[in-house]
N, C-alpha and C positions, 0 to 999 in steps of 0.2 A: 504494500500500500504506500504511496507519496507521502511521503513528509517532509513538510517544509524546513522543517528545521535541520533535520539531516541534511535537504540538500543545500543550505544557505551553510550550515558549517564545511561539508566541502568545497563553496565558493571561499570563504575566507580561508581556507588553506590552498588555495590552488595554487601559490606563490609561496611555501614553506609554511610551516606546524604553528599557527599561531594562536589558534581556539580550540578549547575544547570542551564539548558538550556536559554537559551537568544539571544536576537539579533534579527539575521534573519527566525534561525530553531525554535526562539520560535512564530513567526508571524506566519510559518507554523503549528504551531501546534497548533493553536488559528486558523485555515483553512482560515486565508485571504492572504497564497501566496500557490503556488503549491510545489516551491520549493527555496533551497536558495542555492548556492554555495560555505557557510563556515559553520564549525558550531563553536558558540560561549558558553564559559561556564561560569558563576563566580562559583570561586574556596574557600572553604574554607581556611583560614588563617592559616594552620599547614603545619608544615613537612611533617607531616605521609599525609594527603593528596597530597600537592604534589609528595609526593613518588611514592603515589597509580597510579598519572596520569600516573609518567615514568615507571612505571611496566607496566600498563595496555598498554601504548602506545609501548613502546619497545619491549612488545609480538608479537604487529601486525608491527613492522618493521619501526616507525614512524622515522624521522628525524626531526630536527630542520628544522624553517625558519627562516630567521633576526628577533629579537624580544630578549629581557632579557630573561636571565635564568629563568627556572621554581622553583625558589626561594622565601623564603617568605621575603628575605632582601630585592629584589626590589618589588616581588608584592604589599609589606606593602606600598612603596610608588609611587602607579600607575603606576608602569609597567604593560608589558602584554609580555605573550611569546608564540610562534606560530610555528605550528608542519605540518607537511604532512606526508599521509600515504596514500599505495595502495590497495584495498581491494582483493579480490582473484578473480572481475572480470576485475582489471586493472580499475578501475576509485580512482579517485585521492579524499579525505579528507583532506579537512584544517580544522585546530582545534587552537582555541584560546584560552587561559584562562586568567583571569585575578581575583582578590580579592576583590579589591575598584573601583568598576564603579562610573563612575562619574553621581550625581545627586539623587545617591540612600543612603538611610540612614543606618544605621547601624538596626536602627528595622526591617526593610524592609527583608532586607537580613538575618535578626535570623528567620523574617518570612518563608521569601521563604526556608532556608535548613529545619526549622520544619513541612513542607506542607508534610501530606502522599497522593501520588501518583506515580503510575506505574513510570512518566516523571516527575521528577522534572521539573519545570519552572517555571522560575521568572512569577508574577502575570502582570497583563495588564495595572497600573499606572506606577507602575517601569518601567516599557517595553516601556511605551512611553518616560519617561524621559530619556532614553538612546538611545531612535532615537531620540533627539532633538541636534541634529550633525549639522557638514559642509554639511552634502549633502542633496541637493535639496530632492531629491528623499526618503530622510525617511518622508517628513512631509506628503504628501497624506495616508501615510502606516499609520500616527499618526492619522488622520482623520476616516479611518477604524477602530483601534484598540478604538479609544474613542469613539464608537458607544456600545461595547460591554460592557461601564460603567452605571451606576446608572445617569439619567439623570442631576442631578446637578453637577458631577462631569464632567459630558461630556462636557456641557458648558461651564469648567472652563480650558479642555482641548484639545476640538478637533479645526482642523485644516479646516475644512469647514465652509463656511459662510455661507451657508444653515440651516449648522445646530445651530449656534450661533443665526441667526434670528429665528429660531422656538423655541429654548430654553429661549432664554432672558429675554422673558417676564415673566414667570412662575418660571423659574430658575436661575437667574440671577442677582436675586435683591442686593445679596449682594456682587456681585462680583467686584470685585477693576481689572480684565479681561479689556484694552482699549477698544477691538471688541466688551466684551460682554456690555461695557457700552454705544458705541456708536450705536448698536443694541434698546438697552434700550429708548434710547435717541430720536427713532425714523428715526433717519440719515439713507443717502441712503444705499442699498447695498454694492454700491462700496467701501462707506467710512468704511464698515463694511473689504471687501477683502483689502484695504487697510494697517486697522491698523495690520490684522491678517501677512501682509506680512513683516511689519515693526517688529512685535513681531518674525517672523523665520528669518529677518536678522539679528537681536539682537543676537537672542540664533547662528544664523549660527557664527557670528563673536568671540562668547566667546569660542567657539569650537574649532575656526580653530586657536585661539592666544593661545588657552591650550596646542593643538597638536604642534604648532610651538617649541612652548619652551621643552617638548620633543624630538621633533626631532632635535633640534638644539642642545639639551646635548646630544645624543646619539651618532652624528657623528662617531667621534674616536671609540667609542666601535663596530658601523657595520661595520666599515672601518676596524678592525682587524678580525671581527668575519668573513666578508668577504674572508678577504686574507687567514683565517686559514683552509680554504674548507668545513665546518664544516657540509654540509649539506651533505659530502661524511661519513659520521664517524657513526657509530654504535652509538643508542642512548643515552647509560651510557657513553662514551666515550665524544657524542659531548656536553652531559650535564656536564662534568668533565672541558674541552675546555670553554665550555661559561661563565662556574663559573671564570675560572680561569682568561680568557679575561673581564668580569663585575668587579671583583675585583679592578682589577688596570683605568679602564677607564670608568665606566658606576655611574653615582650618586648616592649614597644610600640615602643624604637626600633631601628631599622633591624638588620638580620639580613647582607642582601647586599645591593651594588649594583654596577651592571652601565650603565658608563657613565651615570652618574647617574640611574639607573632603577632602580628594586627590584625581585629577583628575585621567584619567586612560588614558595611551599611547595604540593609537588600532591601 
């Protein structure tokens, strides 16, 4: 079946490894959702790549959404910046990119731009640790995706308590994992859904106090980028605007960091 998003990420690589797919379009293409309604990319850390994005996007007509310039002065320090475009049958493309996802290592990511494949995408460990968000609704998707791991890893990552009780014993001896200990340990089920829901309020609360502190520096800069219409403006134009608006109101140094890694604003 066509997907848009697959095919727009092998346009932005057709000149070397510069995007790769993540998120929601990457869950699709690992076949555990049908469809997602953005697509997300981590962006290599140069100019010349972002350049590439605003060429390739500005061909198809793209505009800015509220979101930082597609810059490497804020992506270096966990921004994200966010585009839409209409395809020639009138359906609508959101497009994100970003540099430094939060929770991924800098190996990870030399990994994922070195993988040869038709669809760059990020691999399926990464993938979960960046659904490990504010929303309810990624952690079932992490229970899926940690099925399609090496069963000792699964254990150490997935979000059912099914499968922490099936795993525990065999795979789980050395996991310092609450659920998987308390699995180990013999405890009820329940105590097992328990501690797994205490482990996704934990990580939901470091999520939603990372994002806060982004959105709370960015105010002033969406409240001008707002007023400047910018989503009416031709894409060199409104990327010239947003530069010029991020400039004077938008943070360049550091917002959050997260074991010496910068969060990422989504």
């Amino acid at each position: 079946m066509e997907n848009l998003y697959f095919d727009l990420t092998r346009e932005l690589n057709a000149e070397g490894s510069i995007a790769v797919l993540a998120s929601g379009q990457a869950v699709v293409f690992y076949r555990l959702a049908i469809m997602s309604k953005d697509g997300d990319w981590i962006l290599r850390e140069t100019v010349a790549a972002c350049r590439r994005v605003l060429d390739v996007l500005g061909r198809r007509g793209a505009r800015y959404r509220p979101g930082a310039p597609l810059d490497v002065r804020w992506l270096a320090q966990g921004w994200s910046s966010h585009f839409e475009l209409f395809d020639d049958r009138g359906r609508r493309i959101r497009c994100d990119f970003v540099t430094r996802p939060p929770r991924i290592s800098p190996a990870e990511l030399r990994d994922a731009f070195a993988a040869a494949a038709p669809v760059l995408v990020i691999p399926i460990e990464p993938l979960i640790r960046m659904k490990q968000t504010q929303r309810a609704k990624d952690y079932p998707v992490i229970g899926e995706l940690a099925r399609l791991l090496p069963p000792d890893r699964e254990v150490e990552l997935t979000t059912d308590p099914d499968r922490v009780l099936s795993l525990a014993p065999v795979h789980g001896k050395a996991s310092k994992r609450r659920a998987v200990q308390a699995a180990r340990e013999g405890r009820s089920r329940d105590d097992v859904v328990v501690e797994l829901a205490r482990e996704a309020d934990r990580m939901q609360a470091v999520d939603r106090a990372r994002l806060e502190r982004y959105r709370a520096a960015a105010e002033p800069y969406l409240r001008e980028l707002h007023s400047s219409e910018i989503d009416s403006l031709d894409l060199p134009e409104a990327h010239r605007r947003a530069v010029e608006i991020a400039q004077r109101t938008l943070p360049l140094g550091p917002i959050v960091e997260e074991d010496g890694e910068y969060g990422t604003a989504q």
